[in-house]
ZAGUVO-260857 format. One record per residue (C-alpha): residue in three letters; x, y, z. Coordinates in Angstrom, 3 decimals, m for minus. Last residue first. Layout:
N
code:ALA; east:X; north:Y; up:Z
...
END
This chain:
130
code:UNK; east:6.144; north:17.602; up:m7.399
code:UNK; east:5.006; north:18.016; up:m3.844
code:UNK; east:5.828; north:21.214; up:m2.304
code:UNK; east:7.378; north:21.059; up:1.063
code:UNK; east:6.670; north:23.362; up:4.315
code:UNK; east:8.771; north:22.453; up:6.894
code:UNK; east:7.989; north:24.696; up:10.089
code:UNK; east:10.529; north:24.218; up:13.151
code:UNK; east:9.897; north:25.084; up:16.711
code:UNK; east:12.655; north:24.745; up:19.538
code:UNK; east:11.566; north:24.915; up:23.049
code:UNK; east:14.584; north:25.996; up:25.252
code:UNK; east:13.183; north:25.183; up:29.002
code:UNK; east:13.005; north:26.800; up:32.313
code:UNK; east:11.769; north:24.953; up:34.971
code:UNK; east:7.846; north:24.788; up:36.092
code:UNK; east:7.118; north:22.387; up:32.881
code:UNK; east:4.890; north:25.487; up:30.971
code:UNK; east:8.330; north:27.939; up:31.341
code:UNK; east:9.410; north:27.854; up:28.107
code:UNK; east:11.914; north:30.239; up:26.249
code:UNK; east:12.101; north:30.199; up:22.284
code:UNK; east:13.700; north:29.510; up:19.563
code:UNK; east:12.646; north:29.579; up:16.156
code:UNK; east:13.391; north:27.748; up:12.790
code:UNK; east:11.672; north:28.330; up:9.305
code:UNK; east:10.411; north:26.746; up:6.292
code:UNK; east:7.477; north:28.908; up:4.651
code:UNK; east:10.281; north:31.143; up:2.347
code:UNK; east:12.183; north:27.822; up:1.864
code:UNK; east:9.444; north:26.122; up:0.477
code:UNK; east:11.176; north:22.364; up:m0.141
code:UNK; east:11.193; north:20.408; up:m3.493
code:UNK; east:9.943; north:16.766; up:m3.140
code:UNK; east:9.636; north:13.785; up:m5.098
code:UNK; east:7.548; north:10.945; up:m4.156
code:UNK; east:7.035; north:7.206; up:m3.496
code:UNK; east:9.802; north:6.581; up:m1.724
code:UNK; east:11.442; north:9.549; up:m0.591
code:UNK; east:13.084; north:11.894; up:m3.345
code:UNK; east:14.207; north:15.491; up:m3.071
code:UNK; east:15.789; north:16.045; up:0.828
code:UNK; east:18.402; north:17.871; up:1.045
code:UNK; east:16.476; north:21.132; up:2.273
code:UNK; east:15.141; north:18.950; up:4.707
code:UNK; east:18.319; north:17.762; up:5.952
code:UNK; east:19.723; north:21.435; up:6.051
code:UNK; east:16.515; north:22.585; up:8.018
code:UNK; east:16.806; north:19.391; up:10.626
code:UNK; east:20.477; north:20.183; up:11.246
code:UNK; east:19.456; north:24.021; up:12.056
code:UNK; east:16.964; north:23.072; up:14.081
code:UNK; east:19.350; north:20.485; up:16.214
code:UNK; east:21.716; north:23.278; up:16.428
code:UNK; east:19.391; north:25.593; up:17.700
code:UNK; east:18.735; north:22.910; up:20.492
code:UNK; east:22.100; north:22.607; up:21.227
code:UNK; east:22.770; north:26.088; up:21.707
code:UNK; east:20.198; north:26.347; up:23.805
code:UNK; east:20.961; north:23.437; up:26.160
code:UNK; east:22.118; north:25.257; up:29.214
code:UNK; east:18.108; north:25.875; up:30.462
code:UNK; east:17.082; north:22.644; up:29.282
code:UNK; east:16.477; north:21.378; up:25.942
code:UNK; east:13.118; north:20.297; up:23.702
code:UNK; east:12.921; north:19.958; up:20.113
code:UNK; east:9.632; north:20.440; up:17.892
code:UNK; east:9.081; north:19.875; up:14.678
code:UNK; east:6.069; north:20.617; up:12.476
code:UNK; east:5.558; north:19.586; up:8.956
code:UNK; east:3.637; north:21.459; up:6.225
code:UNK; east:2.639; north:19.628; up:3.068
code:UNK; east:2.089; north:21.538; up:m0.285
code:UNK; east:m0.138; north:20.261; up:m2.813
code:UNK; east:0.084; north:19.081; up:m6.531
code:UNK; east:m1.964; north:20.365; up:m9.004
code:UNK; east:m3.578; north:17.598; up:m10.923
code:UNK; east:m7.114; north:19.192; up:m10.816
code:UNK; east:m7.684; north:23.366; up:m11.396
code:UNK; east:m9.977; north:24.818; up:m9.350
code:UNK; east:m7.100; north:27.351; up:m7.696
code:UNK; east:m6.099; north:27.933; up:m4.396
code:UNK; east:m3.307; north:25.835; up:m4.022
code:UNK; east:m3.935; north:22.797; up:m1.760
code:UNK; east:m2.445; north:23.124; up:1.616
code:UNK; east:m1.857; north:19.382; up:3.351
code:UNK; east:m0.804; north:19.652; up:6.818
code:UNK; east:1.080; north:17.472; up:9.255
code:UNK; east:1.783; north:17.262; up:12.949
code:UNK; east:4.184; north:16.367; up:15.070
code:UNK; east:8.330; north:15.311; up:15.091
code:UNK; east:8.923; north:15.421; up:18.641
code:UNK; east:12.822; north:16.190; up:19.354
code:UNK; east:14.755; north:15.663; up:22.478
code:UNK; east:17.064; north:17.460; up:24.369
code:UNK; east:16.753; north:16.556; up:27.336
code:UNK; east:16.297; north:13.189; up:29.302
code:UNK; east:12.820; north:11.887; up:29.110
code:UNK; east:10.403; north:11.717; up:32.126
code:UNK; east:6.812; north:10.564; up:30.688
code:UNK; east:4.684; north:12.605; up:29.820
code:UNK; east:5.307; north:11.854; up:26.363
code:UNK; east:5.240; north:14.870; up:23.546
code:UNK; east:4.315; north:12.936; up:20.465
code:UNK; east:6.252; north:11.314; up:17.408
code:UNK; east:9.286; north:10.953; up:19.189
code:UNK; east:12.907; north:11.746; up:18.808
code:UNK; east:16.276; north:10.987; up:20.538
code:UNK; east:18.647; north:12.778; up:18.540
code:UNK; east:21.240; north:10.342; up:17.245
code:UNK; east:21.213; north:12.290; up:13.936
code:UNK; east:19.662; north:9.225; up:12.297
code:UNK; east:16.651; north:9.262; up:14.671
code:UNK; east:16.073; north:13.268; up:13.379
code:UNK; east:16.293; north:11.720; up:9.789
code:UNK; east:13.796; north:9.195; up:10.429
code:UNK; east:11.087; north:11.217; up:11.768
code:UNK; east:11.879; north:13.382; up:8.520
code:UNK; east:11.169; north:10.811; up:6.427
code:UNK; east:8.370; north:9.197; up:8.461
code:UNK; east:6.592; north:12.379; up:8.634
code:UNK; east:7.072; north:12.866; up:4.335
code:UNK; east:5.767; north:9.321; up:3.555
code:UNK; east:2.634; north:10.518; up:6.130
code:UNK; east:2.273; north:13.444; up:4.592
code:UNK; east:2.324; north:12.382; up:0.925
code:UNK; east:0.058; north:9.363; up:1.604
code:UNK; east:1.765; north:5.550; up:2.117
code:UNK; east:1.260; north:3.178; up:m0.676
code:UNK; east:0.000; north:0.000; up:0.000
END
């Protein structure tokens, strides 16, 4: 069976982060985990706003890593990683991919939802199916 766009394209990059070595989920556990870790989440499919048929869509990807108060730099290196893999990426198995550089974009900010201070890194793939 073949797998959907967004699903091929989750597994990809869910893949990718486990290749790094980062330890990486596909939800945020509440269990205890050691930090950083990355959570690769949800998926979008934007069609193009047109009527036309056969136009491919875009697929948006979120990814999330975690880090503790002295991990920043990690975690913006873990982005930054997942951006340059992404932008490498042009074939999985059943598709072919171009990224949206101008939709795909890091950011880092400070968390304090867990009581301590955490990094939370956010990064939005967007990819256009070809």
């Amino acid at each position: 069976m073949i797998k959907t766009p967004d699903q091929e394209l989750f597994d990809a990059v869910y893949t990718i982060s486990s290749k790094f070595g980062y330890s990486t989920y596909d939800h945020l556990s509440t269990d205890e985990i050691p930090y950083p870790f990355v959570v690769v989440g949800g998926t979008q499919i934007i069609l193009p706003p047109t009527k036309v048929t056969g136009i491919a869509p875009n697929i948006s990807i979120r990814v999330d890593a975690w880090g503790n108060k002295k991990q920043r730099q990690e975690v913006s290196n873990m982005l930054n990683a997942l951006l340059k893999a992404a932008r490498q990426l042009h074939r999985t198995q059943n598709y072919t991919w171009q990224i949206r550089n101008q939709a795909s974009s890091p950011q880092l900010i400070g968390d304090n939802s867990t009581g301590s201070f955490l990094w939370h890194g956010i990064l939005d793939i967007e990819m256009k199916l070809k």
